[in-house]
TORZA-338053 format. One record per residue: residue in three letters; x, y, z of N, C-alpha, C in turn. Coordinates in steps of 0.02 Angstrom, whole numbers, padded with zeros to 5 digits, always signed. Layout:
REM residues N
ALAXYZXYZXYZ
...
***
This chain:
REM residues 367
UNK+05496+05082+05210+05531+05111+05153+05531+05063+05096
UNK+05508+05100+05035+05515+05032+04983+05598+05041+04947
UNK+05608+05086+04932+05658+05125+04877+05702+05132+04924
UNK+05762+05140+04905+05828+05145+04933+05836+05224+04915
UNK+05850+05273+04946+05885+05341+04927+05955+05343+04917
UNK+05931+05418+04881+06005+05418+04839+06055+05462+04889
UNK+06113+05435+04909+06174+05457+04950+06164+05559+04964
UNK+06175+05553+05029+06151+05627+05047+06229+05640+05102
UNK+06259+05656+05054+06315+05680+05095+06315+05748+05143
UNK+06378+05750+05200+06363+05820+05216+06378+05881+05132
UNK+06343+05930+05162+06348+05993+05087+06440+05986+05106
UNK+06472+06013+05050+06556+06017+05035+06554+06076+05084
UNK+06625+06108+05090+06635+06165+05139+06629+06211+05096
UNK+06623+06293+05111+06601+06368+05077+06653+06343+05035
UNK+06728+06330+05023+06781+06344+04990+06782+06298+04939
UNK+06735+06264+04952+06733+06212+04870+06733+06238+04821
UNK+06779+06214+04774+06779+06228+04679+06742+06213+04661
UNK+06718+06141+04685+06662+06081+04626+06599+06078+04673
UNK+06524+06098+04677+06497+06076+04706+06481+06007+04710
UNK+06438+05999+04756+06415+05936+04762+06368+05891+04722
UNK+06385+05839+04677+06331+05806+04630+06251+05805+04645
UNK+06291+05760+04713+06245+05701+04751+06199+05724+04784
UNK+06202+05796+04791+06156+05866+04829+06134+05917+04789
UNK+06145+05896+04715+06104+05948+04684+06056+05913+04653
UNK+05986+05966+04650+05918+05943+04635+05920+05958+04564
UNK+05967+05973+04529+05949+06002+04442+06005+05943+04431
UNK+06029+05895+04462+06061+05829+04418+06025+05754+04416
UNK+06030+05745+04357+05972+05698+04333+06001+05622+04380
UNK+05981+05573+04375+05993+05519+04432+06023+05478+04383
UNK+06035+05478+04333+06088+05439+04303+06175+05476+04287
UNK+06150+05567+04298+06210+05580+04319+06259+05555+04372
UNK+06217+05562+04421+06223+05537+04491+06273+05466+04500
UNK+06230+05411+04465+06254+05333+04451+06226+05296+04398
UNK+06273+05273+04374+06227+05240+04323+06182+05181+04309
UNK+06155+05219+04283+06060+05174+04278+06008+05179+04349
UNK+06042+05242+04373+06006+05233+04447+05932+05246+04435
UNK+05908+05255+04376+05827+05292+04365+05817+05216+04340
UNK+05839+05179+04315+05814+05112+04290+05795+05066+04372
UNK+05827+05094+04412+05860+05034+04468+05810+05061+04505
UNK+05784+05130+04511+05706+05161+04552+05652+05142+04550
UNK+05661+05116+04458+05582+05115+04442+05577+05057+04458
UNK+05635+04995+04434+05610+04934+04455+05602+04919+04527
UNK+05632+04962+04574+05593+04963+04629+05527+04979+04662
UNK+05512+05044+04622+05445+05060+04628+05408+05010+04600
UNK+05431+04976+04541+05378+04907+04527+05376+04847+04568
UNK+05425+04863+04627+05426+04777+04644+05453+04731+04616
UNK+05496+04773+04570+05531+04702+04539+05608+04676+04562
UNK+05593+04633+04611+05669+04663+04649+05703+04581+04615
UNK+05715+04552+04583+05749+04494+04552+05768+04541+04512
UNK+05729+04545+04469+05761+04608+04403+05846+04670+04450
UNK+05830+04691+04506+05851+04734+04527+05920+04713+04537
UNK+05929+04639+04587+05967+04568+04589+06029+04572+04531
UNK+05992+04551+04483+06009+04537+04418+06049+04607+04378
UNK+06013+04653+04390+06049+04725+04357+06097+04721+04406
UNK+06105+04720+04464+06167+04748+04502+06216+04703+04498
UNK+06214+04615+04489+06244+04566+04456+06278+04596+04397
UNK+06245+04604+04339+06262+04628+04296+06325+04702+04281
UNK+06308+04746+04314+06340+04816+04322+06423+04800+04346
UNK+06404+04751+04421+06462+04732+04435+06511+04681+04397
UNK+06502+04649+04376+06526+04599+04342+06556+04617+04255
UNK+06525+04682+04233+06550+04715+04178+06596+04778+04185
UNK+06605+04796+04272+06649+04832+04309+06616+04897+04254
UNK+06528+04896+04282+06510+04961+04234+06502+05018+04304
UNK+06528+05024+04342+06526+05084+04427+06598+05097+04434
UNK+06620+05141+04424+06698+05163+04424+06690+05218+04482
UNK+06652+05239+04519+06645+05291+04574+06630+05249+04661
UNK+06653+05259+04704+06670+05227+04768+06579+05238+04782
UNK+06551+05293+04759+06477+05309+04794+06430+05251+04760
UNK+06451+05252+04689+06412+05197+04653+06409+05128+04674
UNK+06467+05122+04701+06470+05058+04726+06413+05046+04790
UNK+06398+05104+04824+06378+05090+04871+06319+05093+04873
UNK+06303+05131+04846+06213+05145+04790+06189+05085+04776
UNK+06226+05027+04727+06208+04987+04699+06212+04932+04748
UNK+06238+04919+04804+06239+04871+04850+06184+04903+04914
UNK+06179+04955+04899+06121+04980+04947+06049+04944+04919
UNK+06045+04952+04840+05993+04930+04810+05985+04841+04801
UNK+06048+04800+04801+06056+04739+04801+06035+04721+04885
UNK+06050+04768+04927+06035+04734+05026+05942+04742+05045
UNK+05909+04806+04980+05858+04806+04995+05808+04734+04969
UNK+05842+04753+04911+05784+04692+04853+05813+04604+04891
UNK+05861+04606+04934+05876+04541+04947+05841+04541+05013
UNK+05827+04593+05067+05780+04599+05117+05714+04604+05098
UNK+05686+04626+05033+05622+04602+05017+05595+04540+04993
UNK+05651+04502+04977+05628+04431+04956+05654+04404+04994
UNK+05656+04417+05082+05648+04365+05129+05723+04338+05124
UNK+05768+04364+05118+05838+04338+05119+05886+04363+05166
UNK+05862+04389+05207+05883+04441+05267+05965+04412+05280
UNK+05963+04352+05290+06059+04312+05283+06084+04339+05247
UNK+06085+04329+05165+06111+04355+05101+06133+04427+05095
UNK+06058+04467+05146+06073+04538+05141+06127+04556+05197
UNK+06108+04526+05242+06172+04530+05329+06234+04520+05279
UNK+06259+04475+05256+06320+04457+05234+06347+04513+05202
UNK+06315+04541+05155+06327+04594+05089+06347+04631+05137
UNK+06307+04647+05194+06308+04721+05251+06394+04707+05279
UNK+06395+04642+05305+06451+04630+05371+06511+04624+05324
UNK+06517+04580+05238+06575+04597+05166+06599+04677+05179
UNK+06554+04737+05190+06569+04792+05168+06584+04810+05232
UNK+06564+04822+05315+06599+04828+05343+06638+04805+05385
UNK+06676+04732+05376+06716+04709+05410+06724+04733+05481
UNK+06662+04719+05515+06672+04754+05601+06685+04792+05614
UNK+06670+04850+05551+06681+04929+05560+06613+04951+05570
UNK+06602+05024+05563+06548+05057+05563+06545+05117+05498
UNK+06497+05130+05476+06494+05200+05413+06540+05257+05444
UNK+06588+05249+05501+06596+05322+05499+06699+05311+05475
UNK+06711+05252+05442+06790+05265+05433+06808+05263+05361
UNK+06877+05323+05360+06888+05351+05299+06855+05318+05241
UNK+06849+05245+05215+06816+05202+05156+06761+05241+05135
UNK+06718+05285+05196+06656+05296+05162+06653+05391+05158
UNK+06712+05414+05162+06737+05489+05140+06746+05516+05081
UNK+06721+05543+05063+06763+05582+04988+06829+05601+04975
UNK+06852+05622+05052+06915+05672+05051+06965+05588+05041
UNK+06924+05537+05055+06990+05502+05054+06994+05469+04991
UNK+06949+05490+04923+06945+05479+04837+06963+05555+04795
UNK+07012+05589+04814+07023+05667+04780+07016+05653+04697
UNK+07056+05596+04676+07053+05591+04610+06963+05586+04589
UNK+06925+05557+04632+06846+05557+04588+06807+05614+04623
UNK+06820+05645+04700+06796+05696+04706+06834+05762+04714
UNK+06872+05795+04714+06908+05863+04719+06861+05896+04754
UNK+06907+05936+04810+06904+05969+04841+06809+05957+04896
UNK+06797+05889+04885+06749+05887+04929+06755+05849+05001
UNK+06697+05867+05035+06737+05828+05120+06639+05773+05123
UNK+06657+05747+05183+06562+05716+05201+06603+05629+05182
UNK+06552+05615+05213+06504+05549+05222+06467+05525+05153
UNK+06456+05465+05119+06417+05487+05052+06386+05411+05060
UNK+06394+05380+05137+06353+05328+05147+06271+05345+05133
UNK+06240+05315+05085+06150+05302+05090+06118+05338+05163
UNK+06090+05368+05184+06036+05348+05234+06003+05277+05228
UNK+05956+05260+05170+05930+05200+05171+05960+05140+05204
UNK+06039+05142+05174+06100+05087+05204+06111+05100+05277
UNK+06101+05152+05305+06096+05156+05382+06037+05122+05410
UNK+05994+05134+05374+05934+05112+05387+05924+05030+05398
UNK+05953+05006+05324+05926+04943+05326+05988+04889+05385
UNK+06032+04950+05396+06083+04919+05437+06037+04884+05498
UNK+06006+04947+05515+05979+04952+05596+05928+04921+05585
UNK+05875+04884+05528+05800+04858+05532+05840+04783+05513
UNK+05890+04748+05479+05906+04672+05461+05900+04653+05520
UNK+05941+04659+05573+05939+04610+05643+05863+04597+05651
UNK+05822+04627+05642+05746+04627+05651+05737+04556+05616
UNK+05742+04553+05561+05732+04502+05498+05763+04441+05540
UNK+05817+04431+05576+05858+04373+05580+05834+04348+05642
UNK+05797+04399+05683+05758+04353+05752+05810+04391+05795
UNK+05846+04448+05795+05869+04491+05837+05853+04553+05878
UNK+05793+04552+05906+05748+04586+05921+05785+04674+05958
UNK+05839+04631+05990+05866+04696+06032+05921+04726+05995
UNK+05973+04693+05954+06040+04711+05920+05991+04773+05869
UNK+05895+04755+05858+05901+04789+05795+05872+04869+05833
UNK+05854+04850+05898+05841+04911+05935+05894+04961+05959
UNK+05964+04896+05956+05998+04945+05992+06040+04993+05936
UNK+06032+04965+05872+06068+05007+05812+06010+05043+05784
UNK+05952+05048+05820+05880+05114+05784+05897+05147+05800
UNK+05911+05136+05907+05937+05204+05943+05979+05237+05930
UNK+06035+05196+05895+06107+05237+05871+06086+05293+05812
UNK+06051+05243+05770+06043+05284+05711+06000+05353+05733
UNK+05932+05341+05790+05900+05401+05818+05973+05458+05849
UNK+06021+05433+05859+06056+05475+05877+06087+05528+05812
UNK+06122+05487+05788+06151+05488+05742+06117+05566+05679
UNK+06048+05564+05690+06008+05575+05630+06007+05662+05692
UNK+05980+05643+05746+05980+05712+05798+06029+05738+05788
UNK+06107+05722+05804+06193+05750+05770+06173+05800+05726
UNK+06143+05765+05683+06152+05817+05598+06098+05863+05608
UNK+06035+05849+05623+05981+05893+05650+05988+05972+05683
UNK+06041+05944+05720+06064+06004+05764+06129+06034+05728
UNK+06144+06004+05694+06232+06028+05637+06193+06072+05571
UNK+06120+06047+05541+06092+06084+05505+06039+06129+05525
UNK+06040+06179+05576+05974+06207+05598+05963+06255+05547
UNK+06017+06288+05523+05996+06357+05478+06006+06318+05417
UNK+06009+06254+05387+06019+06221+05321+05927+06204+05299
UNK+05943+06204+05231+05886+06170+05196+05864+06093+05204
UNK+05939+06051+05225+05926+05990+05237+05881+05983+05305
UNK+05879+06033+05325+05844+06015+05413+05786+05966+05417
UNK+05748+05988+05349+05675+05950+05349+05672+05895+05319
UNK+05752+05862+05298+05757+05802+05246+05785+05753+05330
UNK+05811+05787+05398+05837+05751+05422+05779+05738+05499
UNK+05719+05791+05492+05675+05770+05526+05620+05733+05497
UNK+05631+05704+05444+05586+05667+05406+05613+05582+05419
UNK+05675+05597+05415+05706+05517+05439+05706+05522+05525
UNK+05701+05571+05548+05716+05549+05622+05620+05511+05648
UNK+05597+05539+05610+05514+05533+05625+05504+05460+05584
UNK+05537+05438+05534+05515+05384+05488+05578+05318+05554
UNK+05631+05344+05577+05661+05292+05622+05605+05294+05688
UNK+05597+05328+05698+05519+05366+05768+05501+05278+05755
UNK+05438+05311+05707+05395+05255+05686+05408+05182+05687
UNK+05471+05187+05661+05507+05101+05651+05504+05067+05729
UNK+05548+05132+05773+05548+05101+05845+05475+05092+05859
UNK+05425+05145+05850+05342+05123+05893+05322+05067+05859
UNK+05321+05032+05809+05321+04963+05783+05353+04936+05829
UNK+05415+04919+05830+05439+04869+05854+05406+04842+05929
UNK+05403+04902+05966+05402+04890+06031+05293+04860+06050
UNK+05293+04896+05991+05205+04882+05979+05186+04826+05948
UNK+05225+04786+05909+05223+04711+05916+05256+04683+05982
UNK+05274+04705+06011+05304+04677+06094+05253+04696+06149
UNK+05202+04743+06129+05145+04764+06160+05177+04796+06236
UNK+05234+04836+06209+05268+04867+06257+05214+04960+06256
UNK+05170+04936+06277+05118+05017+06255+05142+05071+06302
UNK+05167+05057+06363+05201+05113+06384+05243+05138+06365
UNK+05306+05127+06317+05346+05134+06307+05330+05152+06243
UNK+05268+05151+06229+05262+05153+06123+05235+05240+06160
UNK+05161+05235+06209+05173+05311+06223+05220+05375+06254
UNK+05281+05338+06272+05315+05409+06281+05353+05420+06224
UNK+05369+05365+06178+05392+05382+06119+05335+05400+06075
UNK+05277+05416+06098+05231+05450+06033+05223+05520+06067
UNK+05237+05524+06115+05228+05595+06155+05308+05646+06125
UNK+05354+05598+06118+05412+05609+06060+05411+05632+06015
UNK+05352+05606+05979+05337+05620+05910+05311+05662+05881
UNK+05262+05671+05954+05214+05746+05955+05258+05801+05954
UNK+05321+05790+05984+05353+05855+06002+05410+05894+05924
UNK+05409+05810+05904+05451+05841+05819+05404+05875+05758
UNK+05341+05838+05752+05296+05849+05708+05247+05897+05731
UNK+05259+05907+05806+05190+05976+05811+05111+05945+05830
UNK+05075+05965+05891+05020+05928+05899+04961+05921+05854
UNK+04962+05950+05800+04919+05939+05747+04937+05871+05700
UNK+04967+05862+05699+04973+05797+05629+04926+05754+05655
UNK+04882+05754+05610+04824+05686+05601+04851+05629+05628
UNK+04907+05611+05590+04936+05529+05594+04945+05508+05642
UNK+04985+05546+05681+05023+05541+05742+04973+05531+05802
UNK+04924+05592+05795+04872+05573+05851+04815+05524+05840
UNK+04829+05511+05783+04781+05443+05782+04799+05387+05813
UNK+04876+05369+05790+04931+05342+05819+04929+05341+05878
UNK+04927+05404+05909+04921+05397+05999+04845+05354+06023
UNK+04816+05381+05994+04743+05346+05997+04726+05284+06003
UNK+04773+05243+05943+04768+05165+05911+04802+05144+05990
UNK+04835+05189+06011+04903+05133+06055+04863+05143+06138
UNK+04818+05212+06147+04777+05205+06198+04744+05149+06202
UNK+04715+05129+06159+04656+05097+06147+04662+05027+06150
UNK+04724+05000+06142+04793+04946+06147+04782+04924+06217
UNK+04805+04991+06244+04835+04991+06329+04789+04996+06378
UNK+04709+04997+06347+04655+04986+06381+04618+05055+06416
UNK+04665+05128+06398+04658+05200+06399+04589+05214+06350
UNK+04514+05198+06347+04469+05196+06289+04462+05284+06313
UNK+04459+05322+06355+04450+05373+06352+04502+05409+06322
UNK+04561+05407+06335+04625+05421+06314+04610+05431+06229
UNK+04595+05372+06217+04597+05367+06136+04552+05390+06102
UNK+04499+05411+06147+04416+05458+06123+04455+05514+06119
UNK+04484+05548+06168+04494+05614+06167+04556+05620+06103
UNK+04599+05565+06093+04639+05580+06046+04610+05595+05957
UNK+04550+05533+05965+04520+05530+05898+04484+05589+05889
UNK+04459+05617+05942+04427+05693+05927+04450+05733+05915
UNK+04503+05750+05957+04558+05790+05907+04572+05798+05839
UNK+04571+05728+05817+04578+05746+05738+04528+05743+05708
UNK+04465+05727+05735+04388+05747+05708+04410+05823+05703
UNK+04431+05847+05765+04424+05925+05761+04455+05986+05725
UNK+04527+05953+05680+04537+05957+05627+04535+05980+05562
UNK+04452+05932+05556+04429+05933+05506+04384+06003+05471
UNK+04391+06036+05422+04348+06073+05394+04325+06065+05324
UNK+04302+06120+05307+04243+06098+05240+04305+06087+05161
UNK+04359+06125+05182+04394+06109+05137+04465+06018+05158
UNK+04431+06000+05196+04491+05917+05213+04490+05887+05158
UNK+04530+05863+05157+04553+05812+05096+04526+05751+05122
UNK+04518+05687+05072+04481+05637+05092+04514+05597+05135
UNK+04585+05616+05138+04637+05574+05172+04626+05572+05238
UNK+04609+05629+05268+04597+05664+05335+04514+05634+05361
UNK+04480+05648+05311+04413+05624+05323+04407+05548+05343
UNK+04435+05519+05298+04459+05437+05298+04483+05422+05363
UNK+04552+05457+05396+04582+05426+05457+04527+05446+05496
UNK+04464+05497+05515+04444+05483+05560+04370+05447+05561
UNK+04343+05441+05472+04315+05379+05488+04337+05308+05523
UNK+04388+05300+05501+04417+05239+05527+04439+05232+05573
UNK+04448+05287+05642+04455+05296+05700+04394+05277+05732
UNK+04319+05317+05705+04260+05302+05722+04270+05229+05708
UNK+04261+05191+05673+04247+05134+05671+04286+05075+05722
UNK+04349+05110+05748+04384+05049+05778+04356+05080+05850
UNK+04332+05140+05867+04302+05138+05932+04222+05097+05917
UNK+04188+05086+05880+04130+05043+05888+04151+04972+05883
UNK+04199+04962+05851+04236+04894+05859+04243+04880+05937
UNK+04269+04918+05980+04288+04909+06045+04220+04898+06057
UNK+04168+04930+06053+04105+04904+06090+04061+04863+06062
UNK+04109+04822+06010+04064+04777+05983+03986+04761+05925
UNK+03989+04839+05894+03933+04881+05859+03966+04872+05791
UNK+03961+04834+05767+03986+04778+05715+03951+04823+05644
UNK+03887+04834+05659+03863+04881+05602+03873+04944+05590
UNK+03870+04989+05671+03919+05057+05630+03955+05055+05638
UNK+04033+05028+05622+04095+05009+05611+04080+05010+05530
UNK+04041+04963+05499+04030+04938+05437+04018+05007+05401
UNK+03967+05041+05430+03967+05100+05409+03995+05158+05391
UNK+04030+05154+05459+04103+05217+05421+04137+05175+05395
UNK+04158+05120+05374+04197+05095+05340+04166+05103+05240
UNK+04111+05095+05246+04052+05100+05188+04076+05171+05155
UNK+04078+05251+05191+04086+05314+05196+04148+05310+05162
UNK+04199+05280+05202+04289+05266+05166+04279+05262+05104
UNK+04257+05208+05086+04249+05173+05010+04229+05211+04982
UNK+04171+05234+04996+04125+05291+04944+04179+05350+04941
UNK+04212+05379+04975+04232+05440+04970+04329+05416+04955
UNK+04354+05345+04934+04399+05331+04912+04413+05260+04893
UNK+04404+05243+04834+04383+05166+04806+04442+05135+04830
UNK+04487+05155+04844+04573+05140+04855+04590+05117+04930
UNK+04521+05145+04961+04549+05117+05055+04557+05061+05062
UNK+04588+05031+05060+04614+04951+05073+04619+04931+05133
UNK+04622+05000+05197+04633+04972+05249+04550+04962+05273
UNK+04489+05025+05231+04419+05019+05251+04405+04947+05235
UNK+04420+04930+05162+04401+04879+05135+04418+04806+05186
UNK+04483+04811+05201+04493+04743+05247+04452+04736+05302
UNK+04458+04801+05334+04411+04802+05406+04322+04784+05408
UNK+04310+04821+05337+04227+04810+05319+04234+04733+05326
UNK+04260+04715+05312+04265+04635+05281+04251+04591+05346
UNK+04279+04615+05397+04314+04569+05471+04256+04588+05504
UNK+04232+04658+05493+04179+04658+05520+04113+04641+05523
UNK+04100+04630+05440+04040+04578+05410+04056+04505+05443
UNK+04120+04488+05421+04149+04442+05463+04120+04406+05550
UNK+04118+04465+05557+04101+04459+05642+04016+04454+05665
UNK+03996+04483+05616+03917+04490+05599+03889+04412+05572
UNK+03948+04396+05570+03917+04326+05550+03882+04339+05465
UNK+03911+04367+05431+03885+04390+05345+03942+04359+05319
UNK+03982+04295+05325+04026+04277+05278+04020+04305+05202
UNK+03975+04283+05157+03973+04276+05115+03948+04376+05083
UNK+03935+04419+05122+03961+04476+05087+04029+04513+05104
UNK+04072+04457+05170+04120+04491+05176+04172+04460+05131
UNK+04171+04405+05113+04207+04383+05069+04183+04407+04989
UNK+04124+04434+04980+04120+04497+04919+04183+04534+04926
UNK+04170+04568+04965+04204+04623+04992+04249+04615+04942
UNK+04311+04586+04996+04382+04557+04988+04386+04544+04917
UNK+04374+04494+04892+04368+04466+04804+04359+04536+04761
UNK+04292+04567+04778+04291+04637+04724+04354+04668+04743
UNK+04372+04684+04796+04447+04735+04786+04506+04718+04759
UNK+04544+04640+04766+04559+04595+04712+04561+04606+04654
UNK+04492+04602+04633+04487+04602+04539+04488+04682+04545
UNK+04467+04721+04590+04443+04796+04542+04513+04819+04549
UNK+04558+04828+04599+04601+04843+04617+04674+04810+04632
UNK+04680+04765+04599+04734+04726+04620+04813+04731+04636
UNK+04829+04774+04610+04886+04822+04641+04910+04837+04684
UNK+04851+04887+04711+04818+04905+04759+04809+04854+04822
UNK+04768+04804+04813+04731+04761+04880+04775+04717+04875
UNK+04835+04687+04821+04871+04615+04845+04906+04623+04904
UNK+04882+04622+04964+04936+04631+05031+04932+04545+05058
UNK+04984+04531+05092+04964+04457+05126+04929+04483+05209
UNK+04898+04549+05228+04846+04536+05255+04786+04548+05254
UNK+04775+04557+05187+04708+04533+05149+04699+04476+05128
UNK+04737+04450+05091+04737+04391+05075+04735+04331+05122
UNK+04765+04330+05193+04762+04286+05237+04697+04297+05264
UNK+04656+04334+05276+04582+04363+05280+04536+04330+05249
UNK+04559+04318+05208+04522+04307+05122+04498+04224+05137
UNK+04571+04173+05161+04572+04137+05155+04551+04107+05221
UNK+04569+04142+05284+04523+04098+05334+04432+04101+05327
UNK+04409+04167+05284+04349+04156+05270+04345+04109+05233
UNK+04384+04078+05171+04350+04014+05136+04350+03988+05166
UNK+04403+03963+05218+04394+03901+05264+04324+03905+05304
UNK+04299+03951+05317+04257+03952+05359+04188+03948+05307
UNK+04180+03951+05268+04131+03968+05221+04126+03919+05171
UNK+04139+03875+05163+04158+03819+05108+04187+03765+05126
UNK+04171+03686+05110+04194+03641+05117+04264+03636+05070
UNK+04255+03640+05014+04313+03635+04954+04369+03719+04956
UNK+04369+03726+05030+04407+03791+05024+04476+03770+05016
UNK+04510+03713+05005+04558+03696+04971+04586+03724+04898
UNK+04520+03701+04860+04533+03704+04789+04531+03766+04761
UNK+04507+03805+04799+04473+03876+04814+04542+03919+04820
UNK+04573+03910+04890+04636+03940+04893+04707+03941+04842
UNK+04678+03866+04801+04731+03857+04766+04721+03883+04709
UNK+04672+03889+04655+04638+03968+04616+04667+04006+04646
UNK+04639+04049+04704+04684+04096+04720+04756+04114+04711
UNK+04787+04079+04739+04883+04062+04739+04892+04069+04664
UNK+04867+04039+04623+04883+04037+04566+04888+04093+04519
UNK+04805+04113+04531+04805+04199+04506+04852+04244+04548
UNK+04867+04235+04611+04922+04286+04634+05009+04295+04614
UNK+05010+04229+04583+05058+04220+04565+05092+04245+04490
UNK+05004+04255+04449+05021+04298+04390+05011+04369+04397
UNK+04990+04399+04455+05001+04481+04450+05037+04493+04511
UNK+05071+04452+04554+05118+04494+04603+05171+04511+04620
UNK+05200+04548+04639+05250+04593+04629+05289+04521+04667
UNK+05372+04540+04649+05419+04477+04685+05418+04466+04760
UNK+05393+04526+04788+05420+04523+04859+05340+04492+04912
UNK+05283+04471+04848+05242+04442+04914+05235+04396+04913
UNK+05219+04368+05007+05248+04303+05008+05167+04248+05000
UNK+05188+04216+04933+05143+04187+04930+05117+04129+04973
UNK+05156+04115+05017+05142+04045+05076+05072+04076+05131
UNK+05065+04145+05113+04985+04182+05147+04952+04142+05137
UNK+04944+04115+05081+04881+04063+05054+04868+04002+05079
UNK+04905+03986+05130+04908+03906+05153+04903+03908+05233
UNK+04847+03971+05245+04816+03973+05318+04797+03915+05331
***
């Protein structure tokens, strides 16, 4: 998640006077809180010091007079302080606001602010702030505290799932139960817990429906993990099978790049390169073709066009390609390719430092 969302309370009861702000789609986001469209974009830019600094500011001129605003704006101060690697700073802000409580007591109610909301009832805690509740322990080297508050939240998110079946929100609350999904198959997939990543993708199949591309690619990537290479053939075909004359390139793309990580497994270094070649051509923007082309010239022993590679997506695209795992890519090829890959990396660092967003960590460069 980059962006923090904006507070999604339960809807008010039938007998409400005032509807609900915070749930209507025809109110602009500075109705909502103020400067919250300023506080989006600088998120969507990455500019999370700026973000720091505005919510410094807001508070300190006592410019949030609404209990939700408050929480908006410290939702947006716990993200931008978890993107610049401050995960302490952000725990603290989290554990200040609930004093060894949890989101569910009166503080975070409407019914218990009548003077700023009338006649409304709900919850008007963030999702995001649930969110980043349950992913900080992750940040601090708490591997299980942050598993065991995903599960809560997986609970938590099913509650309302089943409280909204005939509501419009239904598809706003199986979108987070599938985006917490994901968070858990990460976690446990850097633990290379693959049994456990497939019955929670067999999970996943069952919310999203056996067609979603992603998902069964997903099952595929994690066969293929767990040493299942047939498993993950039959999965990647699936979403070959998919495909028709009208697919979008998006679709075409994941299963080039499926093809390619099964020739990866057998070591066919050139058609790998190839559907990776197809990506590019049919989307200048694949960053994930682009890295992989790279590792795989790489492997071919072609340093010097895989470090093309990498460098052209850089300059053509830089936006786009500044990730630190391209860039750490980038840089064990100089090492490998150059005596003075010192002076080399440090050019690099330097130019990254004038176009990148606050939150990447420039210490990539000192592979």
């Amino acid at each position: 998640m980059d962006t923090a969302e904006l507070p999604d309370p339960n809807p008010p009861q039938p007998d409400s006077a005032i509807p609900d702000p915070l749930n209507n789609p025809y109110t602009s986001l500075n109705t909502i809180t103020h400067d919250l469209s300023d506080l989006q974009d600088l998120a969507t830019r990455g500019a999370w010091k700026s973000i720091l600094d505005k919510v410094g500011n807001a508070r300190s001129l006592k410019l949030l007079t609404k209990p939700h605003e408050h929480l908006t704006y410290l939702t947006f101060n716990v993200l931008a302080l978890t993107k610049l690697r401050c995960p302490v700073d952000a725990n603290k802000e989290l554990e200040t606001l609930l004093d060894g409580e949890d989101f569910n007591t009166p503080q975070f109610h409407y019914q218990n602010y009548p003077q700023h909301y009338p006649n409304m009832k709900g919850n008007f805690v963030p999702f995001a702030l649930r969110w980043l509740h349950a992913y900080l322990p992750y940040s601090l080297g708490q591997r299980m505290k942050a598993l065991d508050r995903l599960y809560t939240l997986i609970d938590f998110i099913r509650s309302k799932t089943l409280a909204t079946l005939m509501n419009p929100s239904k598809d706003l609350w199986k979108r987070r139960e599938i985006l917490v999904l994901n968070t858990i198959i990460s976690h446990h997939l850097s633990q290379k817990d693959f049994k456990l990543c497939l019955d929670l993708l067999n999970e996943l199949i069952g919310i999203c429906g056996d067609d979603d591309p992603n998902v069964l690619s997903k099952l595929g990537y994690v066969k293929m993990q767990y040493g299942d290479v047939e498993g993950a053939k039959k999965a990647f075909k699936s979403v070959e099978g998919m495909i028709t004359s009208e697919s979008e390139v998006g679709l075409r793309n994941l299963v080039s790049r499926s093809k390619a990580l099964m020739y990866i497994v057998e070591k066919d270094y050139v058609s790998a390169v190839r559907e990776y070649e197809e990506c590019i051509e049919r989307d200048g923007m694949d960053m994930v073709a682009m890295n992989n082309k790279a590792l795989c010239l790489m492997y071919s022993r072609d340093l010097s066009d895989a470090i093309k590679v990498l460098e052209n997506a850089l300059e053509r695209v830089p936006t786009v390609a500044l990730n630190e795992t391209l860039v750490v890519n980038l840089c064990s090829m100089y090492e490998l390719a150059y005596v003075n890959h010192a002076d080399i990396k440090r050019t690099l660092n330097n130019w990254i430092a004038r176009v990148a967003p606050d939150d990447f960590d420039s210490t990539c460069t000192r592979t």
